[in-house]
PyMOL Python script that loads the backbone (N, CA, C, O; Angstrom):
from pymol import cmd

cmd.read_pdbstr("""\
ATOM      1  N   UNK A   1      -1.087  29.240  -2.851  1.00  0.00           N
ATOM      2  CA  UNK A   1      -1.109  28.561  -1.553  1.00  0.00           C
ATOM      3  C   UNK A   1       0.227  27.860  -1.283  1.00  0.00           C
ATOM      4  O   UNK A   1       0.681  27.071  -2.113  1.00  0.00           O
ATOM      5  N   UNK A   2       0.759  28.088  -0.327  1.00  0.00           N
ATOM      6  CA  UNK A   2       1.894  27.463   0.655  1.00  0.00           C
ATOM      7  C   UNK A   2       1.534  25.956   0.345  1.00  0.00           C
ATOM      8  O   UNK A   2       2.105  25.265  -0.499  1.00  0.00           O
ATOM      9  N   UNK A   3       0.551  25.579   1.120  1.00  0.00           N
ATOM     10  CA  UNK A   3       0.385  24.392   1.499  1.00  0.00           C
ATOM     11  C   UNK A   3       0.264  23.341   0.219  1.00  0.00           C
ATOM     12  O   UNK A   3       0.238  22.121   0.383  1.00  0.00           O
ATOM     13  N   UNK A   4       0.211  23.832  -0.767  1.00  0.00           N
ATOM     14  CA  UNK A   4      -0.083  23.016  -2.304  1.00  0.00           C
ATOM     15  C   UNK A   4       0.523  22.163  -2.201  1.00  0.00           C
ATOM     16  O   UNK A   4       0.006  21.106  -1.839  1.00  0.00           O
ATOM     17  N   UNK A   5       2.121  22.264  -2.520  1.00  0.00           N
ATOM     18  CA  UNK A   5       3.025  21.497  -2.602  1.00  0.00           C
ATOM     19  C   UNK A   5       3.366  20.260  -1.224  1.00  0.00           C
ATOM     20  O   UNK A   5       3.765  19.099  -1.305  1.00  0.00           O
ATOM     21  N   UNK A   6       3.020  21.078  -0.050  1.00  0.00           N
ATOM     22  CA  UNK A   6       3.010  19.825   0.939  1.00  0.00           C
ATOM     23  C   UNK A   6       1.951  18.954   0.440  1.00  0.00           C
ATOM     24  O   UNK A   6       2.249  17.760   0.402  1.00  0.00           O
ATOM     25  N   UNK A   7       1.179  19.169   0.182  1.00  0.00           N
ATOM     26  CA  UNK A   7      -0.178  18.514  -0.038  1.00  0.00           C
ATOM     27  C   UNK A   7       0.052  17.477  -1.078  1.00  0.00           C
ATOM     28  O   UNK A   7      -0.565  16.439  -0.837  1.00  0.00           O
ATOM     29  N   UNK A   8       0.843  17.458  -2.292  1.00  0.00           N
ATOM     30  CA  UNK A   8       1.170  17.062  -3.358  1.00  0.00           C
ATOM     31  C   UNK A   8       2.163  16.051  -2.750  1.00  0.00           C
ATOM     32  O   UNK A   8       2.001  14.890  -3.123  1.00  0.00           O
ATOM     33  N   UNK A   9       3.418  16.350  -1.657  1.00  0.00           N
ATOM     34  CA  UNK A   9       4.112  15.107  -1.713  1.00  0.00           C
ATOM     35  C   UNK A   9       3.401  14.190  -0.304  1.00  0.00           C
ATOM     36  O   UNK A   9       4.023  13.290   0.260  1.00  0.00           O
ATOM     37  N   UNK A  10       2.158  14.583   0.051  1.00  0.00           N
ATOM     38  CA  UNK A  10       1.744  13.856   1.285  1.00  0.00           C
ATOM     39  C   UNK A  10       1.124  12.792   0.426  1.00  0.00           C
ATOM     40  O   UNK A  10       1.342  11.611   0.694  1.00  0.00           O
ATOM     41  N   UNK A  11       0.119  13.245  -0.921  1.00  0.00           N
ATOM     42  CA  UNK A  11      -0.027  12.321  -1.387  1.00  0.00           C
ATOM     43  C   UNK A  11       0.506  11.669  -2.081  1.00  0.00           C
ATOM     44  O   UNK A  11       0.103  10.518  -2.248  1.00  0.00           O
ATOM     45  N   UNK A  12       1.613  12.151  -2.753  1.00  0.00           N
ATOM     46  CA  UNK A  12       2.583  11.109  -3.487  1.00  0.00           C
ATOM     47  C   UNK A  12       3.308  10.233  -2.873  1.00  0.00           C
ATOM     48  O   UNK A  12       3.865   9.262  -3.386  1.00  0.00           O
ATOM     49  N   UNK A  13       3.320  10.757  -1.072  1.00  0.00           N
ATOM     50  CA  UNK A  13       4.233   9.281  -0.287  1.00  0.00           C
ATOM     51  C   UNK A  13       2.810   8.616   0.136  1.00  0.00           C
ATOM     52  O   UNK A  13       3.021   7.410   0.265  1.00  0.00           O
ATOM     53  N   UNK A  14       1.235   8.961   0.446  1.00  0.00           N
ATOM     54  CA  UNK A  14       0.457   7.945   0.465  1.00  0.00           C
ATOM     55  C   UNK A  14      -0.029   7.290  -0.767  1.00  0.00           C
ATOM     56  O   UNK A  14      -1.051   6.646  -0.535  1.00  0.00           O
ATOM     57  N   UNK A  15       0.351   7.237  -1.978  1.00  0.00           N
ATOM     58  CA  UNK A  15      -0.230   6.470  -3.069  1.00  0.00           C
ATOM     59  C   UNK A  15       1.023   5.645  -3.117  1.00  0.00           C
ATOM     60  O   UNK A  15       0.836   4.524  -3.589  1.00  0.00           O
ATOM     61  N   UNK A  16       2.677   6.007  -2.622  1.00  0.00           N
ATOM     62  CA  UNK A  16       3.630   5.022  -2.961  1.00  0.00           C
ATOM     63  C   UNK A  16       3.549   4.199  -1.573  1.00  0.00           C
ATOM     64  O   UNK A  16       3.822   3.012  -1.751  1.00  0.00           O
ATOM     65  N   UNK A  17       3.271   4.501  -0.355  1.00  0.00           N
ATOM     66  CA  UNK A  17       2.697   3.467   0.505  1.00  0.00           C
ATOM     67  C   UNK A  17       2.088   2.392   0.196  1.00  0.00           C
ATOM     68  O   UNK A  17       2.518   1.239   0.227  1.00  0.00           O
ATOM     69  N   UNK A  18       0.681   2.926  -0.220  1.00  0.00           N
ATOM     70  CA  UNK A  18      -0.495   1.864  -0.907  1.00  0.00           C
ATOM     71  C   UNK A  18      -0.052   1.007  -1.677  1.00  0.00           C
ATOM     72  O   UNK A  18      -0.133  -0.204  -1.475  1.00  0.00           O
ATOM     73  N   UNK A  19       0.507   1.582  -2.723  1.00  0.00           N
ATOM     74  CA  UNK A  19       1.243   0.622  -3.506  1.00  0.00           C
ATOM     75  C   UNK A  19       1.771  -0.304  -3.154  1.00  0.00           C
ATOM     76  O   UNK A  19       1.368  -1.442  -3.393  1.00  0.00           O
ATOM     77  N   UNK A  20       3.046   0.043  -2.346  1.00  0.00           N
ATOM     78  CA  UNK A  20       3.807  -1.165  -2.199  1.00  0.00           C
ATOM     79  C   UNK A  20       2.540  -1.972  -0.764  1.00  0.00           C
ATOM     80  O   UNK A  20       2.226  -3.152  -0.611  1.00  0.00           O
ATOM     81  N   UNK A  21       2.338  -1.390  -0.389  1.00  0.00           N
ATOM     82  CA  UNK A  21       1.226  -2.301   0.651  1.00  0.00           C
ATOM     83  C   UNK A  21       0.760  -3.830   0.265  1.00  0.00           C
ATOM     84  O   UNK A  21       0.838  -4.969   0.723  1.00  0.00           O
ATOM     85  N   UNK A  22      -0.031  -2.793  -1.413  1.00  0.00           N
ATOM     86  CA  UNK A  22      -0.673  -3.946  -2.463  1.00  0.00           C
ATOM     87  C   UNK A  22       0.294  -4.758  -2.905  1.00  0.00           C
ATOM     88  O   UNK A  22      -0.089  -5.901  -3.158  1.00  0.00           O
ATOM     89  N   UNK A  23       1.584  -4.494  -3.102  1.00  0.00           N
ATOM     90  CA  UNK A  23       2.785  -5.058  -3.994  1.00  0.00           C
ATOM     91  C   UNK A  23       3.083  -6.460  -2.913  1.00  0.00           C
ATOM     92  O   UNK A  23       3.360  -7.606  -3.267  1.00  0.00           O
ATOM     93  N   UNK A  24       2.968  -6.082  -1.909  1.00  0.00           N
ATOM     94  CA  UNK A  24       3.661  -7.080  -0.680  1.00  0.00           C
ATOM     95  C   UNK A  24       2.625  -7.894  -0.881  1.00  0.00           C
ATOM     96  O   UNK A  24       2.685  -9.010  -1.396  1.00  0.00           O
ATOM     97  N   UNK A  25       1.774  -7.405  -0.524  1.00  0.00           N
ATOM     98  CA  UNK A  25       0.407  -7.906   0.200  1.00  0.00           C
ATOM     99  C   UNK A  25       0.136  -9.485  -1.416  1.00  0.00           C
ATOM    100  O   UNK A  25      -0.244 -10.639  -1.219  1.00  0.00           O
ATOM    101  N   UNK A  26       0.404  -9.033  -2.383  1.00  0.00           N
ATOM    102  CA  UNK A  26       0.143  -9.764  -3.364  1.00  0.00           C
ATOM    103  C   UNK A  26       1.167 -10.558  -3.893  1.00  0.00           C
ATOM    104  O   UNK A  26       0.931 -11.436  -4.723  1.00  0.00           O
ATOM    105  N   UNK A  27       2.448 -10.275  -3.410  1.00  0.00           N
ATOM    106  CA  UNK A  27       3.206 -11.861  -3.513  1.00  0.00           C
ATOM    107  C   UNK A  27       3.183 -12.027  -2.273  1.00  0.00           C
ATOM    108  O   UNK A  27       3.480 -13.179  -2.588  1.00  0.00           O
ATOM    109  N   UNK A  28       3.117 -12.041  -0.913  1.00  0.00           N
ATOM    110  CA  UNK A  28       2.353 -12.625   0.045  1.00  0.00           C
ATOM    111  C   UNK A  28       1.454 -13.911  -0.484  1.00  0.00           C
ATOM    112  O   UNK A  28       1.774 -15.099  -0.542  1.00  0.00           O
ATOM    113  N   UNK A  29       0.118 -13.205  -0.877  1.00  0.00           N
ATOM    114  CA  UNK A  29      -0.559 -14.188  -1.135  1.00  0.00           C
ATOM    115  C   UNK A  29      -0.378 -15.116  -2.214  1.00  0.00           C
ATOM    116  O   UNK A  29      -0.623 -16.322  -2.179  1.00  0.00           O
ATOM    117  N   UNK A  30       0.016 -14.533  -3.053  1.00  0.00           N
ATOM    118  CA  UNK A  30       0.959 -15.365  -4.006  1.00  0.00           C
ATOM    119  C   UNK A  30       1.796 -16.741  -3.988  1.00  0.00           C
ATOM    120  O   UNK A  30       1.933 -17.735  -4.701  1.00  0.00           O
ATOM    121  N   UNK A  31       2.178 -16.340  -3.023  1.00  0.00           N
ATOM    122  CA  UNK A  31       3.384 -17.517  -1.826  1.00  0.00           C
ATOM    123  C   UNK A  31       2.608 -17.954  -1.124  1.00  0.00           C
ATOM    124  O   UNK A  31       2.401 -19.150  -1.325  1.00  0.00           O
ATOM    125  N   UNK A  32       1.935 -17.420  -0.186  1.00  0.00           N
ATOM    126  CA  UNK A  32       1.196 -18.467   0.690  1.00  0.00           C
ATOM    127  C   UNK A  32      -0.354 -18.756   0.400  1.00  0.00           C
ATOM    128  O   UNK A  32      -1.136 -18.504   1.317  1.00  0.00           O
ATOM    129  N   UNK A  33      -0.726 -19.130  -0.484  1.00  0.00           N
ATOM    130  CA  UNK A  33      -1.837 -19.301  -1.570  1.00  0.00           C
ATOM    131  C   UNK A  33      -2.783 -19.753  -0.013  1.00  0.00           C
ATOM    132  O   UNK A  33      -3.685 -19.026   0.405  1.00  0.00           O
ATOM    133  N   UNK A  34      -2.425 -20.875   0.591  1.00  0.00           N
ATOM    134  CA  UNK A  34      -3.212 -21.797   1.921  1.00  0.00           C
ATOM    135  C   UNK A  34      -3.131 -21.628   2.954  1.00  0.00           C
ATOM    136  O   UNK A  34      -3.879 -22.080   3.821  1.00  0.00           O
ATOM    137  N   UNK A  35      -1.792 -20.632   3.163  1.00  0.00           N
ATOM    138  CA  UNK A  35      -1.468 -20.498   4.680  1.00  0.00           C
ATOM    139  C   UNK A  35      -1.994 -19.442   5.006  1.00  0.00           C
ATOM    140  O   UNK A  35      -1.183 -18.701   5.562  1.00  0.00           O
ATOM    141  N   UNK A  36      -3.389 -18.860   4.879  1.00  0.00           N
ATOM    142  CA  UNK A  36      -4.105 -17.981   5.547  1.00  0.00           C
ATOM    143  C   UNK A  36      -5.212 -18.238   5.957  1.00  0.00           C
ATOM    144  O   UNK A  36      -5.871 -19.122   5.408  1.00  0.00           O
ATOM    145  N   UNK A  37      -5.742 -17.465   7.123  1.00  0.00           N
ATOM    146  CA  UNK A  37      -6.787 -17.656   7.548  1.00  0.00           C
ATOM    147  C   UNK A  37      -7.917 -16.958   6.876  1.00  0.00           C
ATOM    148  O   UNK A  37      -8.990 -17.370   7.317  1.00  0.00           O
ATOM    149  N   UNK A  38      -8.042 -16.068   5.985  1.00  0.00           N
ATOM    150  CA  UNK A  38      -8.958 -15.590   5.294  1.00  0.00           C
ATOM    151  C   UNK A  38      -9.189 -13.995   5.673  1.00  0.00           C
ATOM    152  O   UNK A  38     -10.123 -13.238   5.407  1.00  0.00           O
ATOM    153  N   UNK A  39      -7.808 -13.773   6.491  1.00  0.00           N
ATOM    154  CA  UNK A  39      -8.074 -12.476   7.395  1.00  0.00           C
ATOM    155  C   UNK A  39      -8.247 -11.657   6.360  1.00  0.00           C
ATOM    156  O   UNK A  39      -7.977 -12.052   5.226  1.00  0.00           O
ATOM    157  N   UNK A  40      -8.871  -9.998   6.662  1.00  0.00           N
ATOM    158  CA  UNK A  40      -8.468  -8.862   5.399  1.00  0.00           C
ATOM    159  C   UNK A  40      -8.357  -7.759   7.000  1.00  0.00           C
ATOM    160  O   UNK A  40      -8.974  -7.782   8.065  1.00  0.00           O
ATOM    161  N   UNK A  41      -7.373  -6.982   6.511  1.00  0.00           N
ATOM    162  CA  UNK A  41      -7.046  -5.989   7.203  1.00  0.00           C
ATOM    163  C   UNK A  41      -6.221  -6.396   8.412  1.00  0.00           C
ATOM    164  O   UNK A  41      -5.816  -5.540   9.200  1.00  0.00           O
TER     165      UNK A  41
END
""", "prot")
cmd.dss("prot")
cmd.show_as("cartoon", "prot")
cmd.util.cbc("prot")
cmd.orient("prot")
């Protein structure tokens, strides 16, 4: 299949997305331990 390899780096740039998503997202909260409203998403 053709499409394998697209398939392989679509998910390797959406798991390194996520990642850093989580990476931010957690010294974010890290740093602002109080200054949130409790939002998710």
């Amino acid at each position: 299949m053709e499409g394998s390899s697209l398939a392989a780096l679509e998910l390797t740039l959406f798991l390194g997305l996520v990642g850093w998503l989580v990476y931010t997202q957690y010294r974010s909260r890290n740093r602002d331990d109080r200054n949130d409203d409790d939002k998710q998403g």
